[in-house]
N, C-alpha and C positions, 0 to 999 in steps of 0.2 A: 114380597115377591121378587124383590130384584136382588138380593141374597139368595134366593132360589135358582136363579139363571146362573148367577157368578158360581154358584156350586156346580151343578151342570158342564159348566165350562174345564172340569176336573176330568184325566182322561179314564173311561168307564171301563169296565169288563162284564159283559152281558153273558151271562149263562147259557150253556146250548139246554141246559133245565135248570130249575131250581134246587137250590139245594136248601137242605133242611140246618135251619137254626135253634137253639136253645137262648130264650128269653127269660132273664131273671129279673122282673120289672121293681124298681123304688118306688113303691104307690105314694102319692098324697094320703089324704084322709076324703078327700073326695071320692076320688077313684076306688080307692081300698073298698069302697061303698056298692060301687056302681060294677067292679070287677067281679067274672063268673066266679062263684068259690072254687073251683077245682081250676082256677086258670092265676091264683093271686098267686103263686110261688114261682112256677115255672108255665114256660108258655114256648110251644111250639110256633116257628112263625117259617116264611120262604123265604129262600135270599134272592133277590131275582139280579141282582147286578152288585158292585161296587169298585171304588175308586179310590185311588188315597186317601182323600177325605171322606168316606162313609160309605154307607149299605143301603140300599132300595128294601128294604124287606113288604110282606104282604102278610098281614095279621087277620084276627078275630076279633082283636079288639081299638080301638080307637084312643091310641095314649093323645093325653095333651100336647101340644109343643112343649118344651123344656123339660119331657120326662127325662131322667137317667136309666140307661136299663146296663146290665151288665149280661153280656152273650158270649156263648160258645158258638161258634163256626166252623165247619168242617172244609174246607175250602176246594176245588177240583185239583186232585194228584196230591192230596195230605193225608196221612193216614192218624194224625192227632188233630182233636178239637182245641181250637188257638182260643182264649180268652181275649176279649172287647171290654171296653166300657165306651158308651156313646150319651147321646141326646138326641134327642124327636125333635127335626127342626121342621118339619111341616107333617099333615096328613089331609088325607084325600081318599075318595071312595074307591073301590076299587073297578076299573074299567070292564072288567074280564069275572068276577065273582060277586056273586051278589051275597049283601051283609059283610063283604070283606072290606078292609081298608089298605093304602097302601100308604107306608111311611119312610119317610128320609130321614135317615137317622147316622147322625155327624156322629166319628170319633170325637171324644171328648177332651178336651182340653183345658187344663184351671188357668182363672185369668192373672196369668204370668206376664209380664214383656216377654218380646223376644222369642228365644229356643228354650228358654225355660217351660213356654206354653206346652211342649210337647214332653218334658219330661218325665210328667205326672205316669200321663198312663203309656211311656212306653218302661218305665219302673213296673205298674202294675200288671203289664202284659207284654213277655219280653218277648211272644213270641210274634208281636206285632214287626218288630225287625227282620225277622226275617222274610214274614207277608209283604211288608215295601220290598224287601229284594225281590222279591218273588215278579210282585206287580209289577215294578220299572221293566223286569227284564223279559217277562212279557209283553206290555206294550214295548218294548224294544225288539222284540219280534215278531211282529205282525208282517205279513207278509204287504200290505198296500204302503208307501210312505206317504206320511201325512204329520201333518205339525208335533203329533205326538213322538215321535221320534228324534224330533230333532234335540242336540244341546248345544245352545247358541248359536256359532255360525254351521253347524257341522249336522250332519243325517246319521244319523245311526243305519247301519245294513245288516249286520250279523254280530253274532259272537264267536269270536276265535280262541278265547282263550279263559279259562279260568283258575282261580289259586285261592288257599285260604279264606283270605281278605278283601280279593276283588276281582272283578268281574272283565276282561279284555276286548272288547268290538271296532270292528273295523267299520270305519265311516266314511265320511266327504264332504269335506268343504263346498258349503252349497252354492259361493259363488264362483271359488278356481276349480271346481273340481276335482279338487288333488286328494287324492285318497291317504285317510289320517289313522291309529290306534285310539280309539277313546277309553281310557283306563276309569271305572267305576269303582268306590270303594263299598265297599256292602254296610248296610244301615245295623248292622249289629258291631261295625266297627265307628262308619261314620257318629253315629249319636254316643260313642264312646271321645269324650274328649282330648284323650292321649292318643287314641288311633290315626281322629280326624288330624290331631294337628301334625303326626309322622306323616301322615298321606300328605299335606301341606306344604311339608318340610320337603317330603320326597321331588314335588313340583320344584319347589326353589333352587333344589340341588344341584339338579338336571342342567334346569334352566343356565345353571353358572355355569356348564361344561359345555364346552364347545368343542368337540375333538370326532375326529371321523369313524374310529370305533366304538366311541359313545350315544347311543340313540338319542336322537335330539326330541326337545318339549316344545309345542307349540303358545298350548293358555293350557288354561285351569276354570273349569266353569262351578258353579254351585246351582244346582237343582235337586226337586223331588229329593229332598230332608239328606242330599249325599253329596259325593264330590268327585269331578270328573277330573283326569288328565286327561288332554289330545297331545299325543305323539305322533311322530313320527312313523307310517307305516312302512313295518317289514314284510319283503318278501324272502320266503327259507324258512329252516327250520331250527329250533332251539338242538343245540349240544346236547342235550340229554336223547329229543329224535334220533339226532342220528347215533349215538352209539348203542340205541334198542338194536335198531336192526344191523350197526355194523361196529362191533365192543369193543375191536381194537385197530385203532386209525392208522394207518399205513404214516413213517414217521415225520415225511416230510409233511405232509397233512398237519399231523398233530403239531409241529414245529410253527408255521405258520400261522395255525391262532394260540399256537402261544405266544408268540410275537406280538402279535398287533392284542393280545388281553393287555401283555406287562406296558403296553404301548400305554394304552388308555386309562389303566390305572397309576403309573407312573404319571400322568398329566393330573388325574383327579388327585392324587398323594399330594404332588406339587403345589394346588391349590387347598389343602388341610383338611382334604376327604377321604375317609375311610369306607369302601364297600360294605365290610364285613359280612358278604352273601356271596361269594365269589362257589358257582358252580357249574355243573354244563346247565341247568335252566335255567342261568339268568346267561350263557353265552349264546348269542344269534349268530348261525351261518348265512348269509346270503350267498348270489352267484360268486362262484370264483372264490372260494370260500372267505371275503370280504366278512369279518367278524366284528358285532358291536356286543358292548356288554349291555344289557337291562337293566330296570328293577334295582333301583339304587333308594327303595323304602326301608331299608335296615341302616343306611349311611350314616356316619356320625363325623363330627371333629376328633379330628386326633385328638387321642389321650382321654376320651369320653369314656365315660362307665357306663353300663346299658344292665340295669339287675332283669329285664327280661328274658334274658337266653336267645340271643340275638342270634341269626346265622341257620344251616339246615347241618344236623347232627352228624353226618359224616363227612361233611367238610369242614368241623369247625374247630380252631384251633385252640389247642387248650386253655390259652387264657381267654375265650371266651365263656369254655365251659365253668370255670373256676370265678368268672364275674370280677376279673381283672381289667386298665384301662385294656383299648387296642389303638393299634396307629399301623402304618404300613405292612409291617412285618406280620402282623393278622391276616391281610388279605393275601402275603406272600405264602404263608402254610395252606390257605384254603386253595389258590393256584397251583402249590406242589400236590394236591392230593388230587384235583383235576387233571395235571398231566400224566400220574401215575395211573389213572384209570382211563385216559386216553388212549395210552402207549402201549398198557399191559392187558385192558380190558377187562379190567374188575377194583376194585375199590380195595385200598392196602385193610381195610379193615371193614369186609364185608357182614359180619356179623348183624343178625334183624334186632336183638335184643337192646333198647336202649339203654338202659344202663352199661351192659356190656361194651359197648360202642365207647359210650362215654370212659369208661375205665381205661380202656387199650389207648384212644389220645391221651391222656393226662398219664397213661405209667408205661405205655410200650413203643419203642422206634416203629416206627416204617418199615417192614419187608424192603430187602435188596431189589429194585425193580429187575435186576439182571438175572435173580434165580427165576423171575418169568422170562426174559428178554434176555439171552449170554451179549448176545452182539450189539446193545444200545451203546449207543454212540456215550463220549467221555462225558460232553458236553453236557447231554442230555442227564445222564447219569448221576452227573456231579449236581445240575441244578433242581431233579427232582428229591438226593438226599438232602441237600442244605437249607433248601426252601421248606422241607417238613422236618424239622427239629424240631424239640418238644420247648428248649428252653429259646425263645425269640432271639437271642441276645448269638445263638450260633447261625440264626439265618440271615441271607442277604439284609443289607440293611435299605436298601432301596430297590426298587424296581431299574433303575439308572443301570448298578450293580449285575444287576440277573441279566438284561442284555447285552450289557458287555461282555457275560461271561459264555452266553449263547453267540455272539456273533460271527466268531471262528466258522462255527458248525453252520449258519443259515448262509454266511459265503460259499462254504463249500456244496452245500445242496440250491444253492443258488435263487435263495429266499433271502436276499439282501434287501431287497425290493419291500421285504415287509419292516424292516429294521426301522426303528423312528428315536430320535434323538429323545428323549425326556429330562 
């Protein structure tokens, strides 16, 4: 019974109906006996709630505790039946049907230590990672707050944000009140142990930068089989917003985050960090266009090899594509193609086809940004060709480099004020 309460204590999702499950039950030899013959293969059962840890269903028939049964579940807003494998960890009659039963029936788990407990059946049922995302990020929106919400010191409020690999809400420290980013990684990355431990790493990274146009890292929390970052909350919109609605930034605009980017990457360079994700979604406007960069879960050490295909394909510079190391000069090509589509409002190499895309980095220059733009300043000019050379060895060699070569031009447009020593 008091395994019963402790399960309970798991936060639930109650059906506004039930929905219909497919029961494929492991008889005993007892059972196999005592089971209707048109009900030993499959068995229709209700799902009336479930939780991370397991399902309430409502049967016809009476499994013993420690049956195994393996189910399909159609879940509310899926449009595929997700595979289960569980166990009967109690039963009871049912309150509301008579001759019915109602059973609690635990995800299954072999007796492993540890996280190995869980890898059995998220191998045999992979589309149970994506049911955890699903779950966390509904009880993360419930409209009342209440314990279930919270991670660690912090409340969950909303989602702002999503991508790939994980999930963005904005929170609050539940005793200062200061409103936080709590970055979640999704359980088909998390329970992947190269994901989990980038996301990990991403934490660590962060944390070692301390710079004003870098969003700072608060903690790193572990719950519900995943893993949170608290950031730093921004107010604004990501680079990518705003050139939807306005594709080519008026230049003194585009001058000044470009400053304060080469700013904050030249500090993270300095300390043996490479971006390699350098693009408008991972650049944050704030008021006054105060710009911090994001998203530093692709970063590596200088000179790392990364065989993933690290980086977002139209920013990424050829010796990325090619699975060559990267160090500075990587995140200096994916800056030159950001300013080029700052400035000109469109991408030197818009093409949707990915191979295509890929091919024109690795064998074609850069368009002249001037046959968009006659009048771009020298400055500018100079440092959106040099920064996108195809061979690294012809672009700036440091970020140090690219502002001094800009800062002629942000004197004279009177954006000194963004210039920063690196």
């Amino acid at each position: 019974m008091k395994r019963k309460k402790e399960r309970r204590k798991s936060p639930r999702e109650i059906l506004p109906r039930s929905e219909v499950g497919i029961v494929y039950p492991q008889y005993d030899e007892d059972e196999l006996d005592a089971a209707p013959k048109d009900r030993r293969d499959t068995l229709l059962v209700d799902v009336l709630n479930w939780s991370e840890s397991g399902f309430l269903f409502e049967s016809h028939v009476p499994f013993k505790v420690g049956s195994l049964l393996d189910m399909r579940i159609r879940l509310p807003h899926k449009k595929v039946w997700i595979p289960f494998r569980g166990r009967v960890v109690w039963v009871d009659k049912s309150p509301n049907k008579r001759n019915n039963y109602r059973l609690g029936v635990e995800l299954h788990r072999e007796r492993q230590p540890g996280k190995a407990q869980f890898d059995a059946p998220r191998e045999d049922c992979p589309d149970l990672q994506n049911f955890l995302t699903d779950l966390v990020t509904h009880r993360f929106s419930k409209e009342s707050v209440t314990a279930d919400r919270t991670v660690g010191k912090y409340v969950v409020n909303e989602i702002i944000a999503e991508g790939g690999w994980s999930i963005v809400y904005k929170g609050t420290h539940k005793t200062l009140n200061m409103p936080v980013a709590i970055k979640m990684l999704k359980h088909d990355m998390a329970m992947d142990p190269d994901f989990s431990e980038r996301f990990r790493y991403e934490a660590k990274t962060i944390a070692r930068l301390k710079h004003e146009n870098i969003v700072r890292i608060y903690d790193i929390e572990e719950l519900c089989r995943t893993i949170f970052i608290i950031m730093e909350y921004l107010e604004g919109s990501p680079l990518d917003h705003i050139l939807e609605k306005m594709p080519k930034l008026p230049l003194s605009r585009a001058l000044a985050i470009l400053l304060q980017v080469c700013a904050a990457l030249g500090y993270a360079h300095k300390r043996g960090i490479v971006h390699q994700d350098i693009k408008p979604g991972n650049i944050f406007i704030q008021a006054n266009d105060r710009t911090k960069i994001v998203d530093f879960g692709l970063a590596c050490p200088r000179g790392a090899w990364d065989p993933n295909l690290p980086g977002t394909l139209f920013y990424m510079a050829p010796e990325q594509i090619e699975g060559e190391s990267v160090d500075e000069r990587t995140d200096i090509y994916c800056l030159g193609i950001t300013a080029f589509e700052m400035i000109t409002g469109q991408r030197p190499f818009p093409k949707d086809e990915i191979t295509k895309v890929m091919d024109l980095h690795l064998h074609e220059d850069v368009p002249d940004a001037r046959t968009l733009i006659p009048d771009l300043p020298d400055e500018l000019h100079s440092f959106i060709m040099r920064a996108t050379q195809r061979n690294p060895a012809a672009r700036h060699r440091s970020m140090s480099q690219a502002l001094h070569d800009l800062e002629p031009l942000a004197e004279k447009m009177g954006l000194s004020g963004f210039l920063k020593t690196v």
